[in-house]
C-alpha positions as CSV (number, residue, x, y, z in Angstrom):
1,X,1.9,-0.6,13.9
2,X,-0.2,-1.6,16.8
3,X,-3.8,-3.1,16.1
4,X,-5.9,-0.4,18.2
5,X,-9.5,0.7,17.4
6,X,-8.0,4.1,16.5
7,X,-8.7,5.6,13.2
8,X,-6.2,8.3,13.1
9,X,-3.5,6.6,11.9
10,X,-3.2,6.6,7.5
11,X,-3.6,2.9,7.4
12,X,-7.0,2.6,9.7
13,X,-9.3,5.5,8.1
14,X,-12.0,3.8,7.0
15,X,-11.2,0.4,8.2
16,X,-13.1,-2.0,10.2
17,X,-11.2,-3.3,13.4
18,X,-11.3,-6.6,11.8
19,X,-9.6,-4.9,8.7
20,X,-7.1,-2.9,10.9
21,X,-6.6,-6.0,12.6
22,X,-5.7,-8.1,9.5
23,X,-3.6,-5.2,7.5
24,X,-1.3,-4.9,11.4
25,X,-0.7,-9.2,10.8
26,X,0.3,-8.5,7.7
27,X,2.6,-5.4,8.2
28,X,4.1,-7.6,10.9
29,X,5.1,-10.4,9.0
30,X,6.7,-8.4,6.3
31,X,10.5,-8.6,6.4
32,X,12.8,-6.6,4.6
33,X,13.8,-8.5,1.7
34,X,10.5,-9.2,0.7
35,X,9.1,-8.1,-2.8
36,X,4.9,-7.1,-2.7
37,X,2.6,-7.1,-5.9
38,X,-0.5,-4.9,-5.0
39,X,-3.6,-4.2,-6.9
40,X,-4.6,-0.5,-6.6
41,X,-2.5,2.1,-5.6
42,X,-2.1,4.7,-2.6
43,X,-1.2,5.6,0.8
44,X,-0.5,1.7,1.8
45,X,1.7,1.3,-1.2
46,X,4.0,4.3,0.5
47,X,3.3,2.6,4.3
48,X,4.3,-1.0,3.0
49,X,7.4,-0.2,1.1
50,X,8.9,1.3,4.8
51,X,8.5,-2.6,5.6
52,X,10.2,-4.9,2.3
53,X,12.8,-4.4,-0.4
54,X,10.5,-3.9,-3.3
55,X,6.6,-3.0,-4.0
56,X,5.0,-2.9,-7.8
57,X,1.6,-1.7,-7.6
58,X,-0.8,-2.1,-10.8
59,X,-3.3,0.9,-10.6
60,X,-6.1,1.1,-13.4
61,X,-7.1,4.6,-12.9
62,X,-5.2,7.3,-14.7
63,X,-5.3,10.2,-12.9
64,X,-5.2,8.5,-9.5
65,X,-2.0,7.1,-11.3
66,X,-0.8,10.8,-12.1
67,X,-1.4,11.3,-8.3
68,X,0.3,8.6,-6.8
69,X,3.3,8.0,-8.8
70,X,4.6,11.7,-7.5
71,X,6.9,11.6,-4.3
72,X,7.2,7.5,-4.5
73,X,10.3,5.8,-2.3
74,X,13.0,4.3,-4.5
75,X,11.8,0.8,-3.9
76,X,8.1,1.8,-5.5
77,X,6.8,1.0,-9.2
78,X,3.6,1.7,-9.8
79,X,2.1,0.6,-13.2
80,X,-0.6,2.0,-15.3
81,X,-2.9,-0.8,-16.6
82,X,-6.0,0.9,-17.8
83,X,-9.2,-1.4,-18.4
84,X,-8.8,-3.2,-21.9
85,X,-5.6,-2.6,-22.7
């Protein structure tokens, strides 16, 4: 992933160049046997998996949960942990 201004890739819409610039370091430095905890669930939980071993995301909303969990890679888990339970 290359750390241009452009917006039409799935990880830089709506992201400031600062943003883009600190979500590329990250990507990079990602190896392959790495396991990821992320809060809140989406198209970066798809994009980072491509990059370690194993990603568990914890996402509190249930119908974005319903939305997301379809069509997951093998090495995706993505949680439900609604507020106040």
């Amino acid at each position: 992933m290359s750390s241009n201004n452009s917006s039409n890739n799935s990880s830089g819409v709506g992201l400031t160049d600062q943003e883009k610039k600190i979500l590329c370091e990250f990507l990079n430095n990602l190896k392959k046997t790495d396991k990821v905890l992320e809060f809140g669930s989406g198209q970066s939980t798809k994009e980072i998996s491509a990059f370690v071993k194993e990603i568990v995301s914890i996402e509190h909303q249930e119908d974005w949960f319903l939305k997301v969990s379809k069509d997951l890679p093998n090495n995706c888990t993505i949680l439900l942990k609604k507020p106040n339970q």
